[in-house]
C-alpha positions in Angstrom: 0.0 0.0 0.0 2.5 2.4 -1.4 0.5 5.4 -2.8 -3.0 5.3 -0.9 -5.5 7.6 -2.5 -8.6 6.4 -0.8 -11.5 8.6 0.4 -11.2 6.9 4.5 -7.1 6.9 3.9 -5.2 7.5 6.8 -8.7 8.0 9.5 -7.6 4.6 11.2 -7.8 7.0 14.9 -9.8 9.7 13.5 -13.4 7.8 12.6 -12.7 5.2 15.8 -15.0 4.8 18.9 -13.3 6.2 22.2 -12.4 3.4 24.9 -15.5 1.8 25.9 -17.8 4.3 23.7 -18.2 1.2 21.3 -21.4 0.1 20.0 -24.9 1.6 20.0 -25.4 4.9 19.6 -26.6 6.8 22.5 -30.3 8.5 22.6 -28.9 12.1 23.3 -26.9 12.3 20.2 -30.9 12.1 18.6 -32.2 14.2 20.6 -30.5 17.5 20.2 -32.5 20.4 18.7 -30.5 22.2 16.3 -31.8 25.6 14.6 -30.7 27.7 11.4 -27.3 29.5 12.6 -25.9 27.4 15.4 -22.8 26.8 15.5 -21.7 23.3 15.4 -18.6 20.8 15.7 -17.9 18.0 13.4 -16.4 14.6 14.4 -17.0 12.3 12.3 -18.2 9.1 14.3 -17.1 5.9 12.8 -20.8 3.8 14.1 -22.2 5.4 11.2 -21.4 5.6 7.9 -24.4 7.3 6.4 -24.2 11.2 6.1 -20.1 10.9 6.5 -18.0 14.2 6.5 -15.2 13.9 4.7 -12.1 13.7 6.9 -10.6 17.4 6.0 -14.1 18.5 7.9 -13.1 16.9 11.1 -12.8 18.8 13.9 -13.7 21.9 12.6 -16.5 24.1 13.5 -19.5 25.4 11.2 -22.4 27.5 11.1 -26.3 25.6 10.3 -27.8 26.6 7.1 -29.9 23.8 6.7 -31.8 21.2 8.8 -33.0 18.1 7.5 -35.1 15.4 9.1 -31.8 13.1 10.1 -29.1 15.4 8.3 -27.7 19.5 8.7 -26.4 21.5 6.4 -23.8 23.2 7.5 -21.2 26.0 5.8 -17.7 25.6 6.8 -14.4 27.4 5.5 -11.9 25.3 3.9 -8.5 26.5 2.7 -8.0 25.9 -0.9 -4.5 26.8 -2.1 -4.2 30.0 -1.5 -8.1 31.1 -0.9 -10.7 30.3 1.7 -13.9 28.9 0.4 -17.3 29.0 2.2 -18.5 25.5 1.6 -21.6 23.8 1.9 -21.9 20.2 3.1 -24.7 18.2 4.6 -23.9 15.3 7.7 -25.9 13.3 9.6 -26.5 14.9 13.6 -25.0 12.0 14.6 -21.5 13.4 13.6 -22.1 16.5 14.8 -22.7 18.5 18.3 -23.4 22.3 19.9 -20.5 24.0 19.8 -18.6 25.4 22.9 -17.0 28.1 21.0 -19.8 31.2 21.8 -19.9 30.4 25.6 -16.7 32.1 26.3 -18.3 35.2 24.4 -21.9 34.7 26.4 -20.4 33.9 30.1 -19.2 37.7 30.4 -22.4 38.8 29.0 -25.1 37.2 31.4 -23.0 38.4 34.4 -22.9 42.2 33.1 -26.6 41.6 33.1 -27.0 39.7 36.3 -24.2 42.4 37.9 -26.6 44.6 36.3 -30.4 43.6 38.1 -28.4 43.1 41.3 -27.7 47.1 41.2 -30.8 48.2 39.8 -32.3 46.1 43.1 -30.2 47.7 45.3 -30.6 51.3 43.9 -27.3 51.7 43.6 -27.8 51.8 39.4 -27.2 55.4 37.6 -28.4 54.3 34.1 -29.1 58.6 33.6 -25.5 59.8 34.0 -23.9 57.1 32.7 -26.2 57.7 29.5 -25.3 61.2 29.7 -21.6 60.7 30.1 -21.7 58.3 26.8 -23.3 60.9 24.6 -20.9 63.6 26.1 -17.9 61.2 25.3 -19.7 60.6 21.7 -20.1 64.3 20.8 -16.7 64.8 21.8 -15.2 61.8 19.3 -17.6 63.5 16.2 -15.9 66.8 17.4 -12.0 65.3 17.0 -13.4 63.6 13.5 -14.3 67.1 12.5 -11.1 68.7 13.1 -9.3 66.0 11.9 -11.6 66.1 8.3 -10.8 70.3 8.5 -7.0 69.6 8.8 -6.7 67.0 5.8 -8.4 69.3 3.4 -6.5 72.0 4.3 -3.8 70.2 3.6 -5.0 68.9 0.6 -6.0 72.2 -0.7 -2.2 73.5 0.4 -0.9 70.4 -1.6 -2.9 71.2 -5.0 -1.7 75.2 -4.7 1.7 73.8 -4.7 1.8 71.9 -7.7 -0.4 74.5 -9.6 2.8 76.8 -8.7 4.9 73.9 -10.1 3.7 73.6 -13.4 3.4 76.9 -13.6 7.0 77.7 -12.7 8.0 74.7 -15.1 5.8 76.3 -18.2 7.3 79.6 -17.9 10.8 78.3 -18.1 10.3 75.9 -20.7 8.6 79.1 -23.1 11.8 81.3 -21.5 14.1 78.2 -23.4 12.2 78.2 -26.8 12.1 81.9 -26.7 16.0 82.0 -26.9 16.3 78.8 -28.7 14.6 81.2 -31.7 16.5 83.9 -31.2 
């Protein structure tokens, strides 16, 4: 087996059961509800060989486009050469599973919002001035954008002057040559 070119080649570990995992599928793996735009996991489980990924789709994560009544369709980017490619594939759930990815995002975001109720209970909330203190700190940012806009067109404008005088300059001393080249 010199120059294996098979679609399974080299997934002897990748596809296999973990230790004492063999046999039946369990229940749960059925009974997850998956929606258009979760994001999901793909490892390929070697019980079931319906609805396969291919092995350059294992282990990497995906967003639902498409559900099915056993199968998902999911988009996944896939470096090809020297591009990455949205593609669009369709597995079975049971080689799939809810990703873990977005939780580190969420975690922070519940407790600002728990942090938040606690304070609001305890009257120690001041949604007014900090509301206030936002649109102060936004009026000021459009200000600096303003100036900022002011000093690039002025400097623009001192640019364009410049090479105006330039040419000029340039087209005076090239009609001051050919006037003594005919003389």
């Amino acid at each position: 087996m010199t120059n294996t070119k098979g679609k399974r080649r080299g997934t002897r570990y990748m596809f296999s059961r973990p230790f004492r995992k063999h046999g039946v599928v369990p229940l749960a793996t059925y009974m997850r509800i998956y929606k258009k735009g979760n994001i999901v996991d793909i490892k390929g489980m070697g019980t079931v060989q319906k609805g396969m990924p291919h092995k350059c789709y294992h282990g990497k994560t995906g967003r639902v486009y498409n559900v099915t009544q056993h199968a998902v369709g999911i988009i996944i980017n896939k470096q090809v050469k020297g591009k990455i490619l949205a593609k669009r594939i369709t597995v079975r759930i049971e080689h799939i599973k809810h990703s873990k990815s977005r939780d580190s995002f969420l975690k922070p975001v519940k407790e600002n919002d728990q942090k938040k109720r606690e304070a609001k209970e305890k009257g120690t909330w001041e949604e007014e001035e900090e509301e206030e203190e936002e649109e102060e700190e936004e009026e000021e940012e459009k200000k600096k954008k303003k100036k900022k806009k002011k000093k690039k067109k002025k400097k623009k404008k001192k640019k364009k002057k410049k090479k105006k005088k330039k040419k000029k300059q340039q087209q005076q001393q090239q009609l001051e040559l050919m006037g003594q080249a005919v003389i």
